[in-house]
C-alpha positions as CSV (number, residue, x, y, z in Angstrom):
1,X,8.2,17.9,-31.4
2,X,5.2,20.3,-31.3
3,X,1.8,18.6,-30.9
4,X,0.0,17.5,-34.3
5,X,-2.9,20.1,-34.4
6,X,-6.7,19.2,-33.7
7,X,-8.7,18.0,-36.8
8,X,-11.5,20.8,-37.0
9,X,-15.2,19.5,-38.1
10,X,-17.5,22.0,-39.8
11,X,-20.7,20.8,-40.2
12,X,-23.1,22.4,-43.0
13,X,-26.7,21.7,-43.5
14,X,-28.7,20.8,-46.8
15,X,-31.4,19.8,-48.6
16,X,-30.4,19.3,-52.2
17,X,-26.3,19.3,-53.6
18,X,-25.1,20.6,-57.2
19,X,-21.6,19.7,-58.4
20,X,-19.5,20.4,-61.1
21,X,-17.6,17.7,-62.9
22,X,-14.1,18.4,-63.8
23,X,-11.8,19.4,-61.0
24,X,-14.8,18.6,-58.0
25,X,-15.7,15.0,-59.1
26,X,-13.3,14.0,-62.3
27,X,-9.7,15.0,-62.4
28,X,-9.5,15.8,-66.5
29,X,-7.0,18.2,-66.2
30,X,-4.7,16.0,-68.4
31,X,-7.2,16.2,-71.2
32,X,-7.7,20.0,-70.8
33,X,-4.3,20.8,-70.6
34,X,-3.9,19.0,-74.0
35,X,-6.6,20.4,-75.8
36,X,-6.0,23.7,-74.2
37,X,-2.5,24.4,-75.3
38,X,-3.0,23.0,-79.1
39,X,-5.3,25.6,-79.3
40,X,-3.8,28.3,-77.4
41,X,-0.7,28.1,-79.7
42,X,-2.8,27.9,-82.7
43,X,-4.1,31.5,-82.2
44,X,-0.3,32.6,-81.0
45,X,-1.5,32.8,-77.2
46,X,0.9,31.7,-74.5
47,X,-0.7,28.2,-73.1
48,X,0.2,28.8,-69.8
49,X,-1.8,32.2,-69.8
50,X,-4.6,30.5,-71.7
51,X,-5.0,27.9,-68.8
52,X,-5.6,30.4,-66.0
53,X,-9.0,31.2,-67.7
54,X,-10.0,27.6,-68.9
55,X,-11.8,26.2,-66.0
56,X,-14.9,26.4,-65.0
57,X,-16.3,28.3,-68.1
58,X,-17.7,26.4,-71.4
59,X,-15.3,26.5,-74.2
60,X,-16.7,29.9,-76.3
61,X,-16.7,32.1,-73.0
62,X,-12.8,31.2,-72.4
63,X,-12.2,32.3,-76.3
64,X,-14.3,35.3,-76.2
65,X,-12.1,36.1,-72.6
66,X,-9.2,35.4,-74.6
67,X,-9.7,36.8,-77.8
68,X,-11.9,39.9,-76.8
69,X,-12.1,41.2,-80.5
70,X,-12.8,37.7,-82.2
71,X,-16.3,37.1,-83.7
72,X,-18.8,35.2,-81.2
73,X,-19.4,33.0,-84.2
74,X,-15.7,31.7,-84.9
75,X,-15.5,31.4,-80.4
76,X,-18.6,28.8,-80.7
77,X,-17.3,27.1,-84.0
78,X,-13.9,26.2,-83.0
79,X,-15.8,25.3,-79.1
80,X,-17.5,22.7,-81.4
81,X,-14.6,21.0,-82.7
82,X,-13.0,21.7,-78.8
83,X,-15.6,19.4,-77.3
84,X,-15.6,17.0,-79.8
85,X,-11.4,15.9,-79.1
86,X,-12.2,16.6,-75.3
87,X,-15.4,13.7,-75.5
88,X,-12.5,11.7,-77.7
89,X,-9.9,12.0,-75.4
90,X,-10.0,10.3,-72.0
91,X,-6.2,9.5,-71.5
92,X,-5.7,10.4,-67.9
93,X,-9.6,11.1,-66.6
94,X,-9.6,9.6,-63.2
95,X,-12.1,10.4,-60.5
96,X,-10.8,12.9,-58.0
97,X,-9.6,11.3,-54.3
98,X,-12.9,10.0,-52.5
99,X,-15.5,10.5,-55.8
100,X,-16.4,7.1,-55.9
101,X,-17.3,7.1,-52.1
102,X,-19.0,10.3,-52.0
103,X,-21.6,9.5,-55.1
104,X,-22.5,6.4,-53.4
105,X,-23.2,8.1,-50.2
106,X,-25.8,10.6,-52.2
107,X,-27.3,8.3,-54.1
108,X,-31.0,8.5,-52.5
109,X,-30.4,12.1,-51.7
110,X,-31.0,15.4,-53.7
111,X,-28.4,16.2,-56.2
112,X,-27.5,17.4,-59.4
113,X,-24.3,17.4,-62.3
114,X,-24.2,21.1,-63.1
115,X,-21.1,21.4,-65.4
116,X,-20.2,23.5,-68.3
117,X,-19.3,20.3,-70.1
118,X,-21.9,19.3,-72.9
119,X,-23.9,15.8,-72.1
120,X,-21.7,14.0,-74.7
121,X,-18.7,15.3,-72.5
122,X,-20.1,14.7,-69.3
123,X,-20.7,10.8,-70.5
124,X,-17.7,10.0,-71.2
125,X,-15.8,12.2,-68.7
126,X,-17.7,10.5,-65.8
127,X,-17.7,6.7,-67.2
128,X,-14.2,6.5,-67.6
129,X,-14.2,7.8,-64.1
130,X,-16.1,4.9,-63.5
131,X,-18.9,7.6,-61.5
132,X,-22.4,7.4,-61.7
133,X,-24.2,10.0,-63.7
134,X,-26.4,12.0,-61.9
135,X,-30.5,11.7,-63.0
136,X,-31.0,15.4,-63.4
137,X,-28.1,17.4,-64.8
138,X,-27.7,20.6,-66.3
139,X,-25.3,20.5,-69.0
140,X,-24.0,23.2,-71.6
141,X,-26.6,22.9,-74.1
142,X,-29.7,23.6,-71.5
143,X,-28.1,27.1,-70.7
144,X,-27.8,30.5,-72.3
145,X,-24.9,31.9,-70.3
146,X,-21.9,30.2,-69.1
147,X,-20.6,30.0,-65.6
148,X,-19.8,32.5,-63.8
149,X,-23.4,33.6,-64.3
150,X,-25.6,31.6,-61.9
151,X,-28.3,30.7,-64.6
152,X,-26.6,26.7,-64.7
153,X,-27.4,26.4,-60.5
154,X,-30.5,28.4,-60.5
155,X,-31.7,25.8,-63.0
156,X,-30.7,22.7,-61.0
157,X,-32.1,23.7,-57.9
158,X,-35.5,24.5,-59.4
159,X,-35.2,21.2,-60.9
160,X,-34.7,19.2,-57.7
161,X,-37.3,21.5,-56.2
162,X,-35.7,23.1,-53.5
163,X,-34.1,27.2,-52.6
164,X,-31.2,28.8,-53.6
165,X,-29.9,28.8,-49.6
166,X,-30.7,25.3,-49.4
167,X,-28.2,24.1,-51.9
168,X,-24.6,23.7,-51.4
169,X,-22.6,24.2,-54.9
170,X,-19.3,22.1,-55.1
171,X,-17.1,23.8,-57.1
172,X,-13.0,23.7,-58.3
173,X,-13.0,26.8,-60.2
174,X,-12.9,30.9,-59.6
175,X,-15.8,30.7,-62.3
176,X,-18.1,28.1,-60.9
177,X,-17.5,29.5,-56.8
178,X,-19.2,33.0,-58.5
179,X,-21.3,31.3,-60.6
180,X,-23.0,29.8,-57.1
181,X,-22.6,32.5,-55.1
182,X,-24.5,34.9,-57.5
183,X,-26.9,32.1,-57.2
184,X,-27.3,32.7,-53.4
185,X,-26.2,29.4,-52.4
186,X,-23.1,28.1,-50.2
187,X,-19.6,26.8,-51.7
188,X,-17.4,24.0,-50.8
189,X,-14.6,24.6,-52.5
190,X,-12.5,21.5,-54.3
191,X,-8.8,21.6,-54.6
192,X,-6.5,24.2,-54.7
193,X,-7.9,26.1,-57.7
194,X,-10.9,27.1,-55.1
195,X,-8.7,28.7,-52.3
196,X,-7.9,31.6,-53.8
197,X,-11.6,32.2,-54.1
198,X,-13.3,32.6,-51.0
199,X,-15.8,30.0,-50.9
200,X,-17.8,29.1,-47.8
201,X,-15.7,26.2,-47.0
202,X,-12.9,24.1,-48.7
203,X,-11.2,20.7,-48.8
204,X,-8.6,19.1,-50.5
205,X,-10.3,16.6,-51.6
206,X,-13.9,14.7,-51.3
207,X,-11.7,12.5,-49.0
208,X,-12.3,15.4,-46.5
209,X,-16.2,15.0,-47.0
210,X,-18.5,13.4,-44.7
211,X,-22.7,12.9,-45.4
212,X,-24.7,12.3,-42.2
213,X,-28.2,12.1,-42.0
214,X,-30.0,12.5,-38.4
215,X,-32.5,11.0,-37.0
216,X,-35.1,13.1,-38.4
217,X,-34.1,12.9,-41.8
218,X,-32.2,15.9,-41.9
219,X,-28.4,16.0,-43.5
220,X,-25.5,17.6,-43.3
221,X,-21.8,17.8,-44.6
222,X,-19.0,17.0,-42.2
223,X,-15.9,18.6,-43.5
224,X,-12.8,17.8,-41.8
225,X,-9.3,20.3,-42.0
């Protein structure tokens, strides 16, 4: 049998952390899948098309990607009623593998929810995750422009008072991995959705994430492949 290969260890430094919600801490893709498709077949789109370009971007910006020639106004009217069954509907949300660990292991350090949820979908998304909810967050209704633009990170840095480079985004999706690398900063990468996007580094899963601080108060990520 040939030799089990040799764990590697990459080691990133940080100050401050910003993470998106569903696909990087929550698994929701039940729920999005749900809502998704209704909708999808609704406006005589094929679903399975329609989900390539639903995640990591609020609901109006996958519309308007969708349905180029629509009216911006009808995109954020029927995202109003999408948010409203997504907050509803929490069949299926589970935190993804090593969530619960990893937010307890931040706790007392520098971090921030950055998601294109709204707040009233990043509430109930994250408590039936049973996760705590990050003091500072950036949610949909605090931005003017939806990931990939970099506004949503650049926001929840300044917040936690730290640099662009000294952030590390964790992100799931092609939108959010731009989103915080137009914002300067470095990119784990979440699940499979994030390996066809180059980001800094990836994992699997948070199960693959380590948080050590040194002795002089410095921290770093430990990601094991």
């Amino acid at each position: 049998m040939p030799a089990a290969a040799t764990p590697t260890t990459t080691v990133l430094p940080f100050k401050a952390l910003l993470l998106d919600m569903d696909g990087t801490l929550v698994n929701s893709d039940a729920v999005v899948e749900r809502c998704w498709r209704e909708w999808a077949l609704a406006q005589g789109l094929d679903p399975d098309e329609a989900l390539k370009v639903v995640h990591g971007r609020q609901g109006y910006a996958t519309m308007a990607a969708l349905l180029p020639d629509r009216p911006m106004e009808q995109n954020h009217a029927d995202n109003r009623v999408m948010l409203a069954k997504e907050t509803a509907d929490t069949d299926g949300v589970v935190p993804v593998p090593g969530a619960p660990a990893f937010m307890a292991a931040i706790a007392d350090l520098p971090h921030a929810l950055v998601t294109s949820a709204d707040e009233k979908l990043a509430q109930a998304r994250m408590t039936a995750a049973a996760l705590p909810m990050p003091l500072v967050r950036v949610t949909a209704e605090l931005v003017s422009a939806s990931k990939p633009d970099p506004e949503g990170f650049l926001k929840g840095a300044a917040e936690l008072g730290f640099e662009a480079s000294e952030c590390i985004v964790f992100e799931d999706s092609g939108a959010g991995i731009a989103a915080g690398r137009a914002a300067g900063m470095r990119v784990l990468g979440i699940g499979p959705r994030a390996g066809e996007h180059e980001p800094t580094a990836l994992v699997r899963d948070l199960t693959q994430v380590r948080v050590v601080t040194a002795e002089d108060g410095t921290h770093a990520l430990h990601i094991t492949a």
